[in-house]
C-alpha positions as CSV (number, residue, x, y, z in Angstrom):
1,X,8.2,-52.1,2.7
2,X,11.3,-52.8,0.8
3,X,14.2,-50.5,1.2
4,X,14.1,-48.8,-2.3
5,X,10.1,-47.7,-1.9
6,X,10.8,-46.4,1.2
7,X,13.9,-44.2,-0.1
8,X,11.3,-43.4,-2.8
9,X,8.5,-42.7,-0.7
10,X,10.8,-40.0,1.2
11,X,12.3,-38.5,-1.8
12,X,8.8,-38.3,-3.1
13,X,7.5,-35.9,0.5
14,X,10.6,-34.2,0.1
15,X,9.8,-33.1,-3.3
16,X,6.4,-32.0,-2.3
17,X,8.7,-28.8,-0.3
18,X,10.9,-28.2,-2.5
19,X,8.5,-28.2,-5.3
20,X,8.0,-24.6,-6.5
21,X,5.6,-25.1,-9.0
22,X,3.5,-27.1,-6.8
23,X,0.3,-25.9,-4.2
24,X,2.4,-25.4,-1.3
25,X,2.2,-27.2,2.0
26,X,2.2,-25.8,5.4
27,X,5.7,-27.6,5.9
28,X,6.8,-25.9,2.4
29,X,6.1,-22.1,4.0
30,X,7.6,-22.7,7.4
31,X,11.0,-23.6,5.1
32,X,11.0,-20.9,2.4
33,X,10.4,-18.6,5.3
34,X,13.4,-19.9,7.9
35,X,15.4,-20.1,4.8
36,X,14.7,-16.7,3.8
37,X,15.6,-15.7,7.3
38,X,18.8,-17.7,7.1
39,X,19.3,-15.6,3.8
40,X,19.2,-12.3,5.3
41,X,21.3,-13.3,8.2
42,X,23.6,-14.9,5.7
43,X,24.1,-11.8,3.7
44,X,24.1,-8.9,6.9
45,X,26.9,-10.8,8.8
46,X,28.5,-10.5,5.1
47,X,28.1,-6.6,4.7
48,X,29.3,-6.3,8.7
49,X,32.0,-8.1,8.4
50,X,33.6,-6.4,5.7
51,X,33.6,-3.0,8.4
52,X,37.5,-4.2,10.1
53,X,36.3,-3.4,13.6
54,X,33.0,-5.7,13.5
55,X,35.3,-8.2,11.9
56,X,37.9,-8.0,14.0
57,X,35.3,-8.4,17.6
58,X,32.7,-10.7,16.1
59,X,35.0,-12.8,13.9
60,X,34.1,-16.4,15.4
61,X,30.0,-15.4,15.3
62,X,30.9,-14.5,11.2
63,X,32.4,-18.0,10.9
64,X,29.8,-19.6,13.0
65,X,27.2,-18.1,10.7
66,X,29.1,-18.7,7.4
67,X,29.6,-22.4,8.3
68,X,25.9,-22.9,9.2
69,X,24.8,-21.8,6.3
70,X,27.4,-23.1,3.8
71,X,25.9,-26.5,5.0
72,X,22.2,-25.7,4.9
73,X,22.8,-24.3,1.0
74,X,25.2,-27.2,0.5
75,X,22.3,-30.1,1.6
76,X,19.7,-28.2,0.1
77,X,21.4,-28.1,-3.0
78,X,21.9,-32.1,-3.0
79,X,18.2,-32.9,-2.0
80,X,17.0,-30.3,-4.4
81,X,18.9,-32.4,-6.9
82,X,18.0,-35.8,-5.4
83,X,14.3,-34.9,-5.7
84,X,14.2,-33.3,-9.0
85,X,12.6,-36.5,-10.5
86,X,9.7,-35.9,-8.3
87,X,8.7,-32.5,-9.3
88,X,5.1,-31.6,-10.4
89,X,5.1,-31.9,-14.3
90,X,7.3,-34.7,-14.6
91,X,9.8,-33.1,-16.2
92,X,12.7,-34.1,-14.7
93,X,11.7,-38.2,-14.3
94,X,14.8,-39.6,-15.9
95,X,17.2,-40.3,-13.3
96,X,20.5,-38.8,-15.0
97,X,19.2,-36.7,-17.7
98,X,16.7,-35.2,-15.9
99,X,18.5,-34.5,-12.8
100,X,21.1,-32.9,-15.1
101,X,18.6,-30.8,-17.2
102,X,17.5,-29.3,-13.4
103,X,21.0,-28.7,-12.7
104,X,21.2,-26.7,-16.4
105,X,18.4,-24.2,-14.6
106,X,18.4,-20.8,-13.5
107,X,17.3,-21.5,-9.7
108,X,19.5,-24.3,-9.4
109,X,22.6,-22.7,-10.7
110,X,21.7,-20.0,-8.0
111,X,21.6,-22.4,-5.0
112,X,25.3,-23.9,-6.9
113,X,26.4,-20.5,-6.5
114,X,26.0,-20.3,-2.9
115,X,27.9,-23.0,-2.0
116,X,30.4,-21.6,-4.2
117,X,32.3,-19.5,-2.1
118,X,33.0,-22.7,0.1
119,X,34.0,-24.7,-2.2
120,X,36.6,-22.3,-3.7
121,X,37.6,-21.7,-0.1
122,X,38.5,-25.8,-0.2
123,X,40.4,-25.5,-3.2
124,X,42.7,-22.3,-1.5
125,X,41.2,-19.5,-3.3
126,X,42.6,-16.1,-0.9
127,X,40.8,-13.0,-2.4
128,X,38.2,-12.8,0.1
129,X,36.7,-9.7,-1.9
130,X,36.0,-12.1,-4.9
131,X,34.3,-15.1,-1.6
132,X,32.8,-12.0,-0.1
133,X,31.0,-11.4,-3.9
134,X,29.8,-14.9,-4.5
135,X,28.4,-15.0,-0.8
136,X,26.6,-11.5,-1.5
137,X,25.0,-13.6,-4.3
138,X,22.9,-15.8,-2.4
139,X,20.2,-13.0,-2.0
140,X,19.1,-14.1,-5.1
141,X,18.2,-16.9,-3.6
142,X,14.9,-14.9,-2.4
143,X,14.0,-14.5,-6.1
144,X,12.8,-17.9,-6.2
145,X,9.6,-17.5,-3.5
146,X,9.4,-13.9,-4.6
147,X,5.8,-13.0,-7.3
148,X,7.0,-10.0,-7.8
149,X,9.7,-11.0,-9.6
150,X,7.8,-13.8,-12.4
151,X,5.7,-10.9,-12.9
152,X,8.7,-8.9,-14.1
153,X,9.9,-11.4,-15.9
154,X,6.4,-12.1,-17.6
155,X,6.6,-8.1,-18.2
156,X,9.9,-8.0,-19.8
157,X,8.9,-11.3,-22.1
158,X,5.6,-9.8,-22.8
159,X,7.3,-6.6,-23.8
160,X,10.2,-7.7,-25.3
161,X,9.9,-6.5,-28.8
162,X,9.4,-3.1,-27.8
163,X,11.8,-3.1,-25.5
164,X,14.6,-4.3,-28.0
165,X,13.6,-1.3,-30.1
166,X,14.1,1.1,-27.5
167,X,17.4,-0.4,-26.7
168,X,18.4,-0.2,-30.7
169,X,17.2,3.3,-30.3
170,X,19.8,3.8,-27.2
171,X,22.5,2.5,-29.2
172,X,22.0,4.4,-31.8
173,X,22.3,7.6,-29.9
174,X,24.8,6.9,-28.0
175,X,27.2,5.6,-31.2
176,X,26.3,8.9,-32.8
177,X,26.3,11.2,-30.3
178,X,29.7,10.0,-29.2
179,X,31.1,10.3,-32.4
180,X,29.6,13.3,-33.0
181,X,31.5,15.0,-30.1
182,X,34.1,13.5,-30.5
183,X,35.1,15.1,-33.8
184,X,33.0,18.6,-32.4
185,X,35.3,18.8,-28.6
186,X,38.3,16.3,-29.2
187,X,40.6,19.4,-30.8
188,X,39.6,21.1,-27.8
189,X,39.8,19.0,-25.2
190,X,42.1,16.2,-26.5
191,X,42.9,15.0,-23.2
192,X,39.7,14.2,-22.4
193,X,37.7,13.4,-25.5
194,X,40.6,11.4,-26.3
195,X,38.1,8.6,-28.6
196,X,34.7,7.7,-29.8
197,X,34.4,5.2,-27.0
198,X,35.9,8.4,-24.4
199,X,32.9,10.2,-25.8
200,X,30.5,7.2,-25.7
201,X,31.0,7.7,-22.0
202,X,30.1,11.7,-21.9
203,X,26.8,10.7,-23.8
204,X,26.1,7.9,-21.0
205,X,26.2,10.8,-18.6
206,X,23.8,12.7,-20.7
207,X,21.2,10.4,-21.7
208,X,21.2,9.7,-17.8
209,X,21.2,13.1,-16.5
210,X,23.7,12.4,-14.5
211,X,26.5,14.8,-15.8
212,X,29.3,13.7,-13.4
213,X,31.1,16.7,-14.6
214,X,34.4,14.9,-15.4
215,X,33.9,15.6,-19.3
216,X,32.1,18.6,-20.1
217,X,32.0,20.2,-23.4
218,X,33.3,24.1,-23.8
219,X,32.2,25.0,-27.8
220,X,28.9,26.3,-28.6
221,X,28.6,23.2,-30.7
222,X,29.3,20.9,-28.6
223,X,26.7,22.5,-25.9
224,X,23.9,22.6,-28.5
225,X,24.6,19.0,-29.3
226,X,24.4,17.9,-25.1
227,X,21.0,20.0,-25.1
228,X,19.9,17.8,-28.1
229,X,21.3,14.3,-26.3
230,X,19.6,15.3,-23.1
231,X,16.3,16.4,-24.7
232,X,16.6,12.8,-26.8
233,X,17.3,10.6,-23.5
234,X,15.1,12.0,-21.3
235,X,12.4,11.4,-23.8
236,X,13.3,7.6,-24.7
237,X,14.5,6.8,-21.1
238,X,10.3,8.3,-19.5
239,X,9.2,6.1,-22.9
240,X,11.2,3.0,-21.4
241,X,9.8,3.5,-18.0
242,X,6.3,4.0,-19.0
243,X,6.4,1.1,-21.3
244,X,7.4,-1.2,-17.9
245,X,5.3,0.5,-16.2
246,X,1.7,0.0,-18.6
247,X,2.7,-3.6,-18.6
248,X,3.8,-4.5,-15.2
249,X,0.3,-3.1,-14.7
250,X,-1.5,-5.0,-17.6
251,X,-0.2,-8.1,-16.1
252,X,-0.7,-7.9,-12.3
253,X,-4.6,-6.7,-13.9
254,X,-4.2,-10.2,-15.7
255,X,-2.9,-12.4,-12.9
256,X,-5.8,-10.7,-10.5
257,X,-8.2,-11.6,-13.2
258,X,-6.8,-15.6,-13.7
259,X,-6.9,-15.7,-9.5
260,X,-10.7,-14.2,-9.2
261,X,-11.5,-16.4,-11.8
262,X,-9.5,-20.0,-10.0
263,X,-12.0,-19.3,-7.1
264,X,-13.8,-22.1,-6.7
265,X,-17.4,-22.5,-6.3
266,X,-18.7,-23.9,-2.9
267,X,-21.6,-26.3,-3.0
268,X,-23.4,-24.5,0.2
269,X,-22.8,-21.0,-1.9
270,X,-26.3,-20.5,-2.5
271,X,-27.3,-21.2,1.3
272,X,-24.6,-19.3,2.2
273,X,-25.1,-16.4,0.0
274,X,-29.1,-16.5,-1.4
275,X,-29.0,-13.1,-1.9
276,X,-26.1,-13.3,-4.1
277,X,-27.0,-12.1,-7.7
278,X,-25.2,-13.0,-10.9
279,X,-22.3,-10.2,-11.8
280,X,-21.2,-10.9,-15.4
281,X,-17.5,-9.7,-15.9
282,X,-16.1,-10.7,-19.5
283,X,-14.1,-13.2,-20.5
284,X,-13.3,-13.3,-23.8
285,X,-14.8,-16.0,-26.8
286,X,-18.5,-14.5,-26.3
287,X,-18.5,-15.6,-22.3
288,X,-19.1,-14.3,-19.3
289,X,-18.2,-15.5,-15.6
290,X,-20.4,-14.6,-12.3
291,X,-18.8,-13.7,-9.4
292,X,-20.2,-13.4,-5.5
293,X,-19.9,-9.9,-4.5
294,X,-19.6,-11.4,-1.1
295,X,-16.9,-13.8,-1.0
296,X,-15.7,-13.5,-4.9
297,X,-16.4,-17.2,-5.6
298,X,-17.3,-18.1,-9.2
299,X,-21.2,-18.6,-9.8
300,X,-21.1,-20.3,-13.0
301,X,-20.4,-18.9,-16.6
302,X,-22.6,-16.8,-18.1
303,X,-23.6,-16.6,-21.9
304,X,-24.6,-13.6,-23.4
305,X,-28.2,-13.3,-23.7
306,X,-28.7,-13.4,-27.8
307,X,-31.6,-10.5,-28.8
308,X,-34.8,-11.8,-29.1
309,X,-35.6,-12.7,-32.8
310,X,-37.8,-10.6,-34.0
311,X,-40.2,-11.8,-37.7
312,X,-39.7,-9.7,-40.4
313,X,-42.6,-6.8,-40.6
């Protein structure tokens, strides 16, 4: 085999585990899983080691660790890149271009970031608050292997209009309730409600319900207008979260639907199964679909029966 297939033919198995959009291999689990674990590790010995006396009596195990995984992130990063060609879809064959528009991604600007704090490191960067951030970071590296976070993504793009308009509404309030107190407390309490953005801040608190106490109005005007603020927050704040919540559960109803209904149907099902009966459940465009009530496989698609035409008189 000349040299270049075989370089190809490796790229092309390594793509095959680092491929996310396609059916993953046993090899591809055991890796998301030990580099989920090296994740965790990663990011604990980060949160010790910012406590002096754990840093001070494990501080060669934190480098150890921090080296380690620097170059696991670093070479995954590279062969990430050096694969990209070889992803399912094809949309990254070119070479250059392609291997540059993966770089332009979310997921691979999130594995750039966690070799990041390394590289900075190189280059004599000394806070080690602002490394000790970019290494924190690299938990979103889980997002990748993690459902639950497409499907919140697919909630907020599904839902995005409405969203946007409770947002607008948020703004609204807050730009008029802030101005609004403002010019009702900020002759009596001029050290605090010094501005509109000062009183911005107080309505933050009480859309939130949070009422940190630090600015707190005194005039009977200003109470009845926080009454009205808090009434107004709670109300569009329990919409907001009943908005995600309808559609986070609209679309985990959808993607059980689209899994039940990627069940394939087995050849031996009817051996298998002969007592299995036909349960229509609806599809959409005038079709049905059977499942097994034992194993949930798909028995075949199922028309509605049309009434039976009936001659006139």
């Amino acid at each position: 085999m000349p040299p270049n297939q075989g370089i190809a033919a490796l790229r092309h198995r390594l793509s095959a585990v680092f491929d996310d959009d396609a059916p993953q291999s046993l090899v591809a689990r055991v890796f998301n899983v030990l580099l989920a674990l090296l994740i965790i590790v990663n990011v604990g010995a980060v949160i010790l080691e910012s406590v002096e006396p754990m840093r001070i009596k494990h501080q060669l195990t934190f480098m150890a660790i921090e080296h380690v995984a620097t170059v696991i992130f670093a070479l995954e990063y590279v062969l990430r890149v050096w694969t990209a060609v070889d992803l399912h879809g094809g949309r990254f064959q070119e070479p250059f271009w392609g291997r540059l528009r993966y770089m332009g991604g979310f997921f691979p600007i999130i594995d750039l970031i966690a070799v990041l704090p390394a590289v900075l490191g190189i280059f004599g960067a000394g806070d080690l608050r602002v490394l000790r951030l970019l290494r924190l970071l690299r938990m979103l590296k889980l997002t990748r292997h993690s459902s639950v976070f497409s499907l919140l993504w697919a909630v907020l793009k599904e839902e995005s209009r409405a969203i946007m308009a409770l947002i607008f509404v948020i703004c609204l309030t807050l730009t008029v309730s802030g101005a609004l107190i403002y010019m009702v407390e900020g002759s009596e309490q001029p050290t605090l409600f010094t501005s509109i953005p000062a009183g911005m801040w107080w309505a933050i608190e009480t859309i939130t319900t949070v009422g940190y106490g630090d600015m707190v109005p005194v005039t009977p005007a200003g109470r009845i207008l926080g009454g009205i603020v808090s009434v107004i927050g709670i109300g569009t704040l329990a919409l907001f979260s009943g908005l995600i919540t309808v559609g986070y559960l609209n679309q985990l109803k959808l993607r059980r639907e689209q899994a039940g209904y990627a069940r394939p149907h087995h050849e031996d099902h009817d051996q298998r199964h002969p007592q299995a009966k036909i349960q229509p459940y609806s599809a959409g465009h005038g079709t049905s679909v059977g499942f097994c009530p034992h194993c949930g496989g798909v028995l075949k698609h199922v028309h509605p029966a049309e009434p039976p035409h009936q001659s006139p008189g």
